[in-house]
C-alpha positions as CSV (number, residue, x, y, z in Angstrom):
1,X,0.0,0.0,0.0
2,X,2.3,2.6,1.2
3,X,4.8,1.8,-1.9
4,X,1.5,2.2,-4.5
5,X,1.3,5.5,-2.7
6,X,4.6,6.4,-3.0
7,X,4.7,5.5,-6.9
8,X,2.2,7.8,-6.7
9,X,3.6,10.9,-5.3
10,X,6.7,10.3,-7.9
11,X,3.9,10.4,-10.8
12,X,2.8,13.5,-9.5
13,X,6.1,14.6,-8.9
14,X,7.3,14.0,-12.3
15,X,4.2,15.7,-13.9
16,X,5.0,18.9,-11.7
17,X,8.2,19.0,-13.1
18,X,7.6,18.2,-16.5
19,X,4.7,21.0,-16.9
20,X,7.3,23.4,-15.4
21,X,10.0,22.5,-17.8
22,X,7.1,23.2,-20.7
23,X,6.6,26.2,-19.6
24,X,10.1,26.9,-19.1
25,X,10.5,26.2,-23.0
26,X,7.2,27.4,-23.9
27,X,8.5,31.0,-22.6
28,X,11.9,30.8,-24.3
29,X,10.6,30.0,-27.9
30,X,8.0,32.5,-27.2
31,X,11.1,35.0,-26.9
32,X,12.7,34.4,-29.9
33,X,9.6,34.7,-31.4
34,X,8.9,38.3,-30.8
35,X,12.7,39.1,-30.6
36,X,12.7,41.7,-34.0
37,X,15.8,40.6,-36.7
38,X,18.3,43.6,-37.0
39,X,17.3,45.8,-39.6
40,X,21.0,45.8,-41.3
41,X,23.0,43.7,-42.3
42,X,26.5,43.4,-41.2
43,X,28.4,47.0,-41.4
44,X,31.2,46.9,-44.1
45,X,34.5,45.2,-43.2
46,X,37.6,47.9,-41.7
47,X,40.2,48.6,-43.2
48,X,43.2,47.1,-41.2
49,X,47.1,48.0,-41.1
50,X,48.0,51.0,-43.8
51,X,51.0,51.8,-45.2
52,X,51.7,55.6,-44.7
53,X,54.4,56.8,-46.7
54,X,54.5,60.6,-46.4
55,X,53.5,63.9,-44.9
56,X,53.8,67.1,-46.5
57,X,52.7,70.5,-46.2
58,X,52.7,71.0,-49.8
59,X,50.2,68.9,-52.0
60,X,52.6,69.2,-55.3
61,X,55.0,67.1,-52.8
62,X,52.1,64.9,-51.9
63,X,51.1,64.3,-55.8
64,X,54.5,63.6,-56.9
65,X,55.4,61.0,-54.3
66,X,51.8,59.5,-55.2
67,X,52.0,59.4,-58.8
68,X,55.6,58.0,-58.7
69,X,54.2,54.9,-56.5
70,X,51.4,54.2,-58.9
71,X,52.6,55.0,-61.8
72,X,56.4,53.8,-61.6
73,X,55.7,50.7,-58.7
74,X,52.0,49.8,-59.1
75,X,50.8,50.6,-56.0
76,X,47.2,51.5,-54.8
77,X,48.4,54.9,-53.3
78,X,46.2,57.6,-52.5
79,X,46.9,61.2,-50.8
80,X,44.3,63.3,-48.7
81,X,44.4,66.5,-47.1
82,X,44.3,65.0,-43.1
83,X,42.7,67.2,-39.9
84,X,46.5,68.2,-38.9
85,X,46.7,70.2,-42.8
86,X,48.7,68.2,-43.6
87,X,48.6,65.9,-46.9
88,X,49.2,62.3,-46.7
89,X,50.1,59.3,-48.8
90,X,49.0,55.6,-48.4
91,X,49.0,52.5,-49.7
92,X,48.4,49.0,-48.9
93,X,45.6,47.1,-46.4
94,X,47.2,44.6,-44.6
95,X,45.5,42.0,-42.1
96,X,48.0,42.3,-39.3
97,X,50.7,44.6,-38.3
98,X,53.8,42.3,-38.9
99,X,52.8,42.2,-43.0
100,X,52.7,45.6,-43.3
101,X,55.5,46.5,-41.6
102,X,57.6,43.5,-43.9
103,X,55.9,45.1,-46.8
104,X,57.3,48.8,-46.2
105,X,60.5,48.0,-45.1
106,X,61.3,45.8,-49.0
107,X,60.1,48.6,-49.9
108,X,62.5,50.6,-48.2
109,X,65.4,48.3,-49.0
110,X,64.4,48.7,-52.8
111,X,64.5,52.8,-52.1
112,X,60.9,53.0,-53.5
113,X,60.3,55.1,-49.9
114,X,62.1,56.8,-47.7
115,X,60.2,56.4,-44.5
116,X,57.0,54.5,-43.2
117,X,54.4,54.8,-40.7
118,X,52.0,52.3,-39.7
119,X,48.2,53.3,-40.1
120,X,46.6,51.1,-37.6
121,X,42.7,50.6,-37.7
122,X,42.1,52.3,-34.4
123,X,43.3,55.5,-36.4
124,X,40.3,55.7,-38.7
125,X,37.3,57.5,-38.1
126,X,35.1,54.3,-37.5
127,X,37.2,53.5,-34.5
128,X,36.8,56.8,-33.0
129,X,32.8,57.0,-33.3
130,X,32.7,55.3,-29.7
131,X,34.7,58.0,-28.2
132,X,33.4,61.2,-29.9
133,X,29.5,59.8,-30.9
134,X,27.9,58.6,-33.7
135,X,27.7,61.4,-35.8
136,X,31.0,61.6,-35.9
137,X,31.6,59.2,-38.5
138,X,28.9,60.7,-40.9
139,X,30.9,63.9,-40.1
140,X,34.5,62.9,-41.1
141,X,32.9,61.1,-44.0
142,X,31.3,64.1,-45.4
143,X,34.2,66.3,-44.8
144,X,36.6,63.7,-46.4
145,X,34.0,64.3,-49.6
146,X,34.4,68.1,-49.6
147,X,38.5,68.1,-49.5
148,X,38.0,66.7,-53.2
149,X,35.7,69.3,-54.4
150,X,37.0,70.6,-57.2
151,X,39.2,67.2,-58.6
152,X,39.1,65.9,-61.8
153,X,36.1,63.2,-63.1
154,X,37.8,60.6,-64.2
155,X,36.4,57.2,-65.8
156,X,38.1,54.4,-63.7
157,X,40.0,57.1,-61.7
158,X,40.3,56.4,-58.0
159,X,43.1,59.0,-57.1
160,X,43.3,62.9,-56.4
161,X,45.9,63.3,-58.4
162,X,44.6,61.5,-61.5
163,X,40.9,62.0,-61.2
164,X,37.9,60.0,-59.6
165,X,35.1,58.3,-61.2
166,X,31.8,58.3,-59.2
167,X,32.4,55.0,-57.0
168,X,36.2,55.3,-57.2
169,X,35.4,58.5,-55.0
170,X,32.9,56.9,-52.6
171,X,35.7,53.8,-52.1
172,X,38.4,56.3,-51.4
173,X,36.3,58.7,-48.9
174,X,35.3,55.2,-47.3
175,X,38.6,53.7,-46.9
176,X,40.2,57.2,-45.8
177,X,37.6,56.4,-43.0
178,X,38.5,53.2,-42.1
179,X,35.2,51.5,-43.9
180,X,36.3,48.5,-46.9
181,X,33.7,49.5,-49.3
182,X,33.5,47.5,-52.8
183,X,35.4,49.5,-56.0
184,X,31.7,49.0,-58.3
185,X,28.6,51.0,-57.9
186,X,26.5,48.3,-58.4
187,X,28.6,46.0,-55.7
188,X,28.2,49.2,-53.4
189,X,24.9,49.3,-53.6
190,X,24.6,45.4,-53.5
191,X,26.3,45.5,-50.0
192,X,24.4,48.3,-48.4
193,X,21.3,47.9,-46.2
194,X,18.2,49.8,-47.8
195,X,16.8,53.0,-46.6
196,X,14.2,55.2,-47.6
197,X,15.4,59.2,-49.3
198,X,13.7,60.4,-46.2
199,X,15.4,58.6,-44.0
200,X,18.7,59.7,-45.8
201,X,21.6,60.7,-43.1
202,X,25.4,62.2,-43.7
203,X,27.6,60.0,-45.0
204,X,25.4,57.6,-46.8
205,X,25.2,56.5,-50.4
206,X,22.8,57.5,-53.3
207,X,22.7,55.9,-56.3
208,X,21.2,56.5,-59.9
209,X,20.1,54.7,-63.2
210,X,21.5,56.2,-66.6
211,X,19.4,55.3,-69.9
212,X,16.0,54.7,-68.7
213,X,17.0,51.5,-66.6
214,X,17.2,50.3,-63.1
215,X,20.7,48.9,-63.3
216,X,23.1,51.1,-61.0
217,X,25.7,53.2,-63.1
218,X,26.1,56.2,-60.9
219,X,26.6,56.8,-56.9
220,X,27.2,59.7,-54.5
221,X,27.3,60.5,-50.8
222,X,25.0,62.6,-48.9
223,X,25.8,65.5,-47.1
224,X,22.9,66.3,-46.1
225,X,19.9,69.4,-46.9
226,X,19.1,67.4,-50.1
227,X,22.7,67.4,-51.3
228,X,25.3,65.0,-52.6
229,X,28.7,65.2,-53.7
230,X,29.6,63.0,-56.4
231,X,32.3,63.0,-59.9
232,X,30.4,64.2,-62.1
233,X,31.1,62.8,-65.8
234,X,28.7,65.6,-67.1
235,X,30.7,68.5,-64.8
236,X,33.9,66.6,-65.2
237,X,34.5,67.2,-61.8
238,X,34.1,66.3,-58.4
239,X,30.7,69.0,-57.3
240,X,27.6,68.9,-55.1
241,X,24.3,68.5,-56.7
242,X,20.4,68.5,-55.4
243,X,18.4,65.1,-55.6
244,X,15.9,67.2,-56.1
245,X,17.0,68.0,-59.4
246,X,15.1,67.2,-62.4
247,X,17.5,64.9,-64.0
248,X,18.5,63.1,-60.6
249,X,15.0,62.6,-59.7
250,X,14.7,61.0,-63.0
251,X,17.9,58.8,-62.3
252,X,17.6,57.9,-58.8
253,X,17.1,54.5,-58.2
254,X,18.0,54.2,-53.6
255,X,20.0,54.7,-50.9
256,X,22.0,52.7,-49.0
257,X,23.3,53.1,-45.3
258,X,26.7,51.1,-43.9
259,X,26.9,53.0,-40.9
């Protein structure tokens, strides 16, 4: 008798337990029902380790040195105009510190430069957004943009000194910031997360149709009150236009964010 009875507590006991463990479950599932998906997608990869191989005061210094590492040595150098006023080349996106460092001092020993400095990825702009808020991306972005006012268009250009094309600038004011963006308008606006023109912020990326069609050909980056700077093959120059234009309302075919 008193073992049927015990059986019977453990039923009971076992039921308890069970229901509790349901719930338990029942309330977790329930959770990650509810729980909304991101609205983005994964930001854009960061640049890493950068070769920096000048400084100068003077941009004609800055172009030459440039030119003479593309043109004479085939590398992917660039110059900008940096916050200290002074004009920097660089080259090179290296995984680890070590490479990079191998990688400028053969270049040394073959006397293609003189001197070196290290660009780490806690120097860009993305890394800083933490410290100083998160406008403060959009901000360096858009004034990155406006230092090339002025350049050159140029079809497959991707260099001050040269000339940009339209996503040859938008990959250079990117990387200059710390952000891997793809080299093709099409690829840049493949990567991006979608937003709205209204919900357009500094920094992002608009992008147009030429011909009638929805295939991307053409990109820019806002800078915000309805503007965007972009290289313009009709200007032939790097300028700021309105979306609400005529012609780019026409063109426009979205917006991306990676920020």
């Amino acid at each position: 008798m008193e073992h049927r009875i015990m059986k019977k507590y453990l039923l009971i006991i076992c039921l308890f337990l069970f229901f509790i463990l349901m719930l338990s479950c029942s309330g977790k599932a329930h959770h990650r029902r509810v729980a909304s998906a991101p609205r983005y997608k994964p930001a854009l990869n960061l640049m890493g380790y950068t070769i920096q191989a000048g400084a100068f005061r003077n941009v004609e210094n800055a172009v030459r040195l440039t030119e003479r590492l593309k043109i004479n040595h085939g590398l992917d150098a660039t110059y900008f105009l940096a916050d200290d006023k002074f004009f920097k080349v660089r080259f090179g996106n290296f995984s680890t510190k070590d490479l990079a460092k191998k990688r400028a001092l053969e270049l040394i020993d073959a006397k293609v430069i003189e001197e070196f400095y290290i660009v780490r990825p806690e120097d860009y702009s993305v890394a800083r957004q933490k410290q100083y808020g998160a406008d403060y991306l959009r901000e360096s972005i858009v004034t990155t943009a406006r230092d090339f006012l002025g350049v050159p268009y140029l079809w497959g250009g991707a260099s001050p000194d040269d000339g940009f094309d339209c996503s040859g600038l938008t990959m250079t004011v990117y990387q200059l910031n710390g952000l891997n963006l793809p080299r093709n308008s099409r690829k840049q606006y493949a990567v991006g997360n979608a937003i709205e023109k209204n919900e357009l912020q500094k920094g992002d990326l608009v992008f147009f149709a030429d011909r009638g069609n929805h295939h991307v050909s053409h990109v820019g980056i806002y800078v915000g009150d309805n503007q965007f700077i972009h290289a313009s093959s009709q200007g032939n120059e790097i300028r700021i236009d309105h979306l609400s234009s005529d012609y780019f309302t026409r063109q426009y075919v979205g917006a991306r964010t990676y920020l």
